[in-house]
Every structure is written in structure tokens, then in C-alpha cells.
C-alpha positions in Angstrom: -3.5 8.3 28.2 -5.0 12.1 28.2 -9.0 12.5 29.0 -10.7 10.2 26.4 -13.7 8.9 28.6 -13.5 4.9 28.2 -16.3 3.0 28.6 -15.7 -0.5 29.2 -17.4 -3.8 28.0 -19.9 -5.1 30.0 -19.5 -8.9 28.3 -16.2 -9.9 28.2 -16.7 -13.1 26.3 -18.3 -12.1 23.2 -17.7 -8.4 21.1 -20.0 -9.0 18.5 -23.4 -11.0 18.8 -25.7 -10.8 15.5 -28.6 -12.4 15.1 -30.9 -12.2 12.0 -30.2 -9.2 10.8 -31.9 -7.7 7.7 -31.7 -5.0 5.6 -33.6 -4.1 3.1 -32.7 -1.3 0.1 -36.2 -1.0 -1.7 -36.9 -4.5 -4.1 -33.1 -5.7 -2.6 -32.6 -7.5 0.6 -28.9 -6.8 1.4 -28.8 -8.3 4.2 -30.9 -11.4 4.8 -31.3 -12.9 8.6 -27.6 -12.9 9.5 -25.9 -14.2 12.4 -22.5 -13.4 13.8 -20.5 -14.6 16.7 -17.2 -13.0 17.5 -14.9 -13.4 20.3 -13.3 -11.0 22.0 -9.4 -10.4 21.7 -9.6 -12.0 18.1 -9.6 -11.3 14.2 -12.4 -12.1 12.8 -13.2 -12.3 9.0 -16.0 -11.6 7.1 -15.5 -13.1 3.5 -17.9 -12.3 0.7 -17.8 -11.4 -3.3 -18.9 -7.8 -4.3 -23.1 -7.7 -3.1 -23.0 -9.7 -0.9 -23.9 -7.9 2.0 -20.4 -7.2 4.0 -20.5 -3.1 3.9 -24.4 -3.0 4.9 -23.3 -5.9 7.8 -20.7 -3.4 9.3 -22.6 0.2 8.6 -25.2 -1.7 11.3 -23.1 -3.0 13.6 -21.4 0.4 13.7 -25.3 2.4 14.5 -24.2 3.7 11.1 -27.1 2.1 9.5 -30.7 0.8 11.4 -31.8 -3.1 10.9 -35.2 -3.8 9.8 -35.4 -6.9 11.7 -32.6 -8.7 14.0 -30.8 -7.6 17.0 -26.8 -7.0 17.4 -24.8 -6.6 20.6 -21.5 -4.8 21.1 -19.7 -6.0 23.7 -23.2 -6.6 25.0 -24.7 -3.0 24.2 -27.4 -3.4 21.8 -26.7 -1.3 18.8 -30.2 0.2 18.5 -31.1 0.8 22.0 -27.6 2.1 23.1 -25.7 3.5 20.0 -24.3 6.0 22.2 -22.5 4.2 24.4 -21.6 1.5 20.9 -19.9 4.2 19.4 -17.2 5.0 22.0 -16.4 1.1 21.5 -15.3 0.8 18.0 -13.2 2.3 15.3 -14.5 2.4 11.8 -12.3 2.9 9.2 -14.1 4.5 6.0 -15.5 6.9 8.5 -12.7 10.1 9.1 -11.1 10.5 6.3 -10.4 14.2 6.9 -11.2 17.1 8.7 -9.7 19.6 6.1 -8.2 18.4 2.8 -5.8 21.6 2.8 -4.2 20.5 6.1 -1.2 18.2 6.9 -1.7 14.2 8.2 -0.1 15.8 11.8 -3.0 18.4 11.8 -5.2 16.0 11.1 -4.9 13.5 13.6 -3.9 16.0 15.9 -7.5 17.5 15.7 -9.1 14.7 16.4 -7.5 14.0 19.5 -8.4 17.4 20.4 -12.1 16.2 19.9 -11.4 13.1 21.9 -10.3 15.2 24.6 -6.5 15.0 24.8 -4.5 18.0 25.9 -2.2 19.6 23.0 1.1 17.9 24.2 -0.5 14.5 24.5 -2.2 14.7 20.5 0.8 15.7 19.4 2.4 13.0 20.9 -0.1 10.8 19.5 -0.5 12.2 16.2 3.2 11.5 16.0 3.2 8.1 17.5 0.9 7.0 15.0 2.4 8.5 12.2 5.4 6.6 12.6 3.2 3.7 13.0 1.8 3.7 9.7 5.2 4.8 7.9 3.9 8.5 7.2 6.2 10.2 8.9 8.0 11.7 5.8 4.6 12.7 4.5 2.9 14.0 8.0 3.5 17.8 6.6 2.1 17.3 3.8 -1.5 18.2 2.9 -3.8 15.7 2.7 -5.0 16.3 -1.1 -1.4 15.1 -2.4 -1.7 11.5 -0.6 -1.9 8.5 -2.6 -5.0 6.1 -1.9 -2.7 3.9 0.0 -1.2 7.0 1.7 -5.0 7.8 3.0 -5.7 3.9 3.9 -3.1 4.2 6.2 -4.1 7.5 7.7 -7.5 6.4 7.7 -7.0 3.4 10.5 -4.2 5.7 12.5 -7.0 8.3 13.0 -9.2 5.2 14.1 -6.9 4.3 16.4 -6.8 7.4 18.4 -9.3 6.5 21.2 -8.1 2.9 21.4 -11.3 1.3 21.0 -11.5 -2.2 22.1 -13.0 -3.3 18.5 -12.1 -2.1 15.3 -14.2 -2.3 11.9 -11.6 -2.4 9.1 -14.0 -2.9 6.1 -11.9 -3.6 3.3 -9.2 -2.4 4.8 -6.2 -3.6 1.9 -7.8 -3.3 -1.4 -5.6 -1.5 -4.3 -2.4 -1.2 -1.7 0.5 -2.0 -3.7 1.9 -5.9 -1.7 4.8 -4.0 0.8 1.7 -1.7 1.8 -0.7 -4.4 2.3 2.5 -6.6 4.9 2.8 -3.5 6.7 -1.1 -2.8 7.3 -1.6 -7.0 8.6 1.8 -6.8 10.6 0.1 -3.8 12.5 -3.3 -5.6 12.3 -1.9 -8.7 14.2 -0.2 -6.2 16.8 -3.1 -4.5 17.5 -4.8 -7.5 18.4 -1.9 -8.3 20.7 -2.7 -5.0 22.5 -6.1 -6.5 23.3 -8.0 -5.0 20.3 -10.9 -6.9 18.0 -10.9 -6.7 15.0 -13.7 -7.5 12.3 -12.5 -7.3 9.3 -14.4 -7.4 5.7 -12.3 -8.8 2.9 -12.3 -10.4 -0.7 -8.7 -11.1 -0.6 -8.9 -14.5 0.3 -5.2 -15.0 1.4 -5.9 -11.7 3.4 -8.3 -13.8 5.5 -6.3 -16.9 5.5 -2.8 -14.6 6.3 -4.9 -13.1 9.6 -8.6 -14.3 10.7 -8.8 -16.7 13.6 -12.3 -17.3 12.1 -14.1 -16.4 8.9 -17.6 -16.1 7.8 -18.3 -17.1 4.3 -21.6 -14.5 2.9 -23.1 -14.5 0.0 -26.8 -12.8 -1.0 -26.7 -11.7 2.5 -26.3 -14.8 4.9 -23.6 -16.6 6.3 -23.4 -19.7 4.5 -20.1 -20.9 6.4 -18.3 -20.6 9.4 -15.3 -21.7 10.7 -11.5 -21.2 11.3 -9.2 -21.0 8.1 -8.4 -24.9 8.5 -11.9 -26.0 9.2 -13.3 -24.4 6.3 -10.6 -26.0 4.0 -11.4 -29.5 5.4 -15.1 -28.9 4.8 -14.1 -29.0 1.2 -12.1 -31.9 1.9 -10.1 -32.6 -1.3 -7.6 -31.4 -3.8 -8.3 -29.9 -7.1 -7.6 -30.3 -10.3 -6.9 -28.0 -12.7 -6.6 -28.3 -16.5 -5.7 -26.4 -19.3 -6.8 -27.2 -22.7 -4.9 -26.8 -26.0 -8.0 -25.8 -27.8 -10.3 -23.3 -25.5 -13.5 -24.3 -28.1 -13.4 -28.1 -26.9 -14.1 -26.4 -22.9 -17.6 -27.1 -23.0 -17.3 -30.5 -24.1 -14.0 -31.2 -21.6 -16.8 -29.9 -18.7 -19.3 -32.3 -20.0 -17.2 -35.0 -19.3 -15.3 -33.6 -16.1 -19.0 -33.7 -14.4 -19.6 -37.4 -15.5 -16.6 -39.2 -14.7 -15.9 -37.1 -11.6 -19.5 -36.4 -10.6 -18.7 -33.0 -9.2 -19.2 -29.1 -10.6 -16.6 -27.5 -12.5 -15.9 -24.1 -12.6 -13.9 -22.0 -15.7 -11.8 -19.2 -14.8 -12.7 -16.4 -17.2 -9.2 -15.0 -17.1 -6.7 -17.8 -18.1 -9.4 -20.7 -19.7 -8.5 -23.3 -16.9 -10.9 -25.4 -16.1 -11.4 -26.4 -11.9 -12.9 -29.4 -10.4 -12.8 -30.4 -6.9 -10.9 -33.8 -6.8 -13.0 -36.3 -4.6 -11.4 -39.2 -5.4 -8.4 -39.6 -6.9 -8.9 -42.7 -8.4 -11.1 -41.2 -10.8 -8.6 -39.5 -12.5 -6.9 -42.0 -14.9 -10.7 -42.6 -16.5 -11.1 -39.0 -16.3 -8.0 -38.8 -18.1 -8.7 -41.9 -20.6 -11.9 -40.2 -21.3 -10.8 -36.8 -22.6 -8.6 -38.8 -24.8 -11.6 -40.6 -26.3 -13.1 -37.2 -26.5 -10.4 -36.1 -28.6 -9.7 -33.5 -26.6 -6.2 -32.5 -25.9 -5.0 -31.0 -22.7 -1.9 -28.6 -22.1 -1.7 -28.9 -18.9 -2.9 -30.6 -15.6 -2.2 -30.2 -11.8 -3.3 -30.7 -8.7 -3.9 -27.9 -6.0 -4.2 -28.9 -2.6 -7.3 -27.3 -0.4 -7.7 -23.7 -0.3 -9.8 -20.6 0.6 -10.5 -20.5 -3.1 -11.7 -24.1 -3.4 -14.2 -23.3 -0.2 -15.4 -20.2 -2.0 -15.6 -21.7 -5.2 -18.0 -25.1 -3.4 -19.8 -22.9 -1.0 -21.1 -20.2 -2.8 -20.5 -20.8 -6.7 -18.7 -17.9 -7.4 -15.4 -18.6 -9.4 -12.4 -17.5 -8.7 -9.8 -14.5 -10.6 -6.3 -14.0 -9.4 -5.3 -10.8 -9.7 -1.8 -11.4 -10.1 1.0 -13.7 -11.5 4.1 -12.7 -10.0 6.0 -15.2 -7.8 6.4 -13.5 -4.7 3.3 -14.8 -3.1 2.7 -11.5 -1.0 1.3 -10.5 -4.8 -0.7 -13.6 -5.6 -3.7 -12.2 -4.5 -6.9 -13.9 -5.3 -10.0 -11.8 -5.7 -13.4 -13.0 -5.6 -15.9 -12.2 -8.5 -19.2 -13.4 -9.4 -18.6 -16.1 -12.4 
């Protein structure tokens, strides 16, 4: 293992404990009384549109950032009181980067085990190791100014890895990797965690979260506003939803009109392809739903059902709609990002 000095967690139950945290950025309150529970040896997600507060959650966590009112714990260290000892805890990626843009990926990481305190056999080793790891072993003499973004991602966690800290930030970790880039990063997500490694992990992939969190908290304007396991947070929704497609997009305000009266629920329109969502209560309520377009006179294209997802939790907890990304078939590439509507 070399010399890095490991300090060990004094609470083995809990890695993260949050409680009403704020931050405040002049007139805008970031983040706004916030609480966060997560257990040890787990993935944890933290789900949330753009603004809402996930960045400015990890940067205090991490001592990166000070709360103006709260308290957090790391492994029962409180982040304020005892940053030092925080810090050799966690991995943040976001945070290395690079040493020295004219140097190779093996330099690189091999530096920064220097700093950590292995000998030069050992972070070579490592450096190595991880490079393999990450599938940048063809690139690792190549200087770090010719990587792709995805190529840095990558390099970016391995360097976080070096120490093998028993909880890893990973704050947006997959965003703009290319589908076989994004499988490779959760597979080695999922075996850190086997290794006995936390994760926390900000998203707004929402199959990201459903793919690997054992939990996920649902912010928006800085709170949680829902917490739960995948499957619990899709049966707080509790129904299907339709979805419809009109063949003439000017009658959509008229088709919501009457979607919120017969169904008695909010709808939602997806800005991208015109459909218009409603959660599906009761299904019953669909043939008069159905019989009073018609009487409308308004036509639809098309009409299905869609059976509880992340998207339908995000769309009823927090009102933002919903704007897939992509339309290919493999579903490693339907990914669906959250907005605000």
C-alpha cells in the first residue's frame, strides 16, 4: 500500500450526516436548510435540475466551501471544525485535473502519489494500475492537452482514487461521455463500492441514478424535497402516464385544458417533441378523457402509456419537465436530462 497516512472513520454507520445547511451567494440562497443521510459502503444519489443546489452541497461537504448555517459530519468529523482530518477521507473529482498540462497521464498520476507519499516503484505501479483501470493505457504517454473531455473524466476519478479514500464525491461525474464511456465509468463505480468505498454522487441523468444509487435525494431551490430508494420514489408517484401526441400542436393548450379536468391532475409539455404528459391516476378516466378530446375536436396522433419512472417523480415532485437527450434504441443512449420547463 506505500506510506499514505489513513485515517480511519470514527462512525462506521453513517459517512455523510447533513443537517440544514445553507449557503447563501449574495440575494441567492443556493443552498437552503438541507439535510442528508448517507450510509456507509453505499451509492448515494443526489438528483437535481441545473441551480438547484447539488455543486454548492458537495463544495461544503468537501471543506471546499464554508456553510452559513447547518452542520455536516464525515464519517463523524465535522467539516468545519476538523477539515483537516475530512480531507484525507474523500476523493473529489473536479478537483486535480492536472499538475502540468505538458506532461503525460503516467506523469501525472505518478506525481501525485509522490505527494501522497508512495515510493517511486509503488506510484508507478499505481499510476499504471489505474490507467488500465480507466482504459487509458494507450493514451498514458500522451500529454495531457491532447485528451478528449471524456479522456480527462476518466483521469480525473483515477487521480482521485490514488489515496483510496473511503468516500468519494463524483459530482457529475458522466455528463457529455459518449454511452460506452459512461458503462465503463458506472461498472467501475459499482466496483468501487464493492471495495468498501462511498460514493455520493451528483447527477441529472436520471437513468444514471436509477442504473446505480441505492438511494437518491430529489433537490430543487436548494432542499431535498424527496428521499428514498429508486423503487420507493417511483411508487410515491404511484401510477402510469400517459402520453399524447397531437396532430395539430396549436390545439395543445386547449388538449391541456381538458387533460386537467377530466383527469384532475397537472400536465406537463415536453418542449422538444410537442407530447403532452399526464400522470394517469385512474385509468378509468381515460375513455372520457378520450371521448372528450373528440368532442373538443381535437385529434390525436398518438397515445401511450408509460409505466412509473424517475422522470414521472421528477416531473410531480419538483415541476420541472422532462428533455431526453437522445432517440436511439439502444437504451444505454436514452438518456434523459432534466431542465427547467
Amino acid at each position: 500500500m506505500g506510506h499514505i497516512h489513513r485515517t480511519m472513520p470514527n462512525n462506521g454507520d453513517w459517512a455523510v450526516e447533513a443537517h440544514g445547511l445553507v449557503k447563501t451567494f449574495g440575494d441567492h440562497r443556493a443552498v437552503d436548510g438541507l439535510n442528508l443521510n448517507v450510509r456507509a459502503g453505499t451509492i448515494y444519489g443526489v438528483l437535481g435540475p441545473n441551480g438547484a443546489g447539488k455543486t454548492t452541497t458537495i463544495r461544503m461537504l468537501a471543506t471546499l466551501l464554508r456553510p452559513d448555517a447547518g452542520s455536516a459530519r464525515i464519517f463523524g468529523y465535522d467539516v468545519v471544525k476538523q477539515p483537516q482530518i475530512v480531507r484525507q477521507l474523500i476523493g473529489v473529482t473536479g478537483q486535480y485535473a492536472s499538475v502540468d498540462e505538458s506532461l503525460s497521464a503516467t506523469e501525472n498520476l505518478i506525481i501525485f502519489s509522490r505527494l501522497l507519499g508512495l515510493g517511486r516503484a509503488e506510484a508507478r505501479r499505481k499510476a499504471a494500475e489505474l490507467l488500465e483501470e480507466f482504459g487509458l493505457t494507450e493514451a498514458a504517454k500522451r500529454p495531457l492537452k491532447h485528451f478528449s473531455g471524456g479522456m480527462r473524466r476518466r483521469l480525473d476519478l483515477a487521480a482521485s482514487l490514488i489515496a483510496q479514500p473511503p468516500l468519494i464525491f463524483l459530482d457529475e461525474p458522466t455528463t457529455g461521455l459518449d454511452p460506452r464511456t459512461r458503462n465503463q465509468m458506472w461498472d467501475t463505480i459499482r466496483r468501487l463500492v464493492k471495495m468498501g468505498t462511498t460514493v455520493l454522487l451528483t447527477t441529472q441523468y436520471l437513468q444514471e441514478a436509477d442504473e446505480l444509487a441505492d438511494r437518491i435525494a430529489v433537490i430543487d431551490h436548494g432542499r431535498v424535497v424527496a428521499e428514498g430508494t429508486p423503487d420507493e420514489l417511483k411508487a410515491s408517484v404511484g401510477h402510469s402516464s400517459l402520453q399524447l401526441k397531437l396532430q395539430n400542436p396549436q390545439d395543445i393548450e386547449s388538449a391541456r385544458r381538458t387533460i386537467e379536468q377530466v383527469l384532475k391532475v397537472r400536465s406537463s409539455v415536453s418542449l422538444e417533441t410537442g407530447n403532452i404528459t399526464a400522470p394517469m391516476a385512474d385509468a378509468d378516466r381515460v375513455t372520457d378523457l378520450l371521448v372528450a378530446l373528440r368532442k373538443e375536436g381535437i385529434r390525436l396522433a398518438e397515445l401511450s402509456v408509460q409505466k412509473p419512472t424517475l422522470d414521472e417523480v421528477f416531473l410531480t415532485i419538483t415541476g420541472h419537465g422532462v428533455k431526453k437527450t437522445s432517440k436511439k434504441s439502444d437504451e444505454s443512449n436514452d438518456v434523459r436530462e432534466v431542465r427547467r420547463a
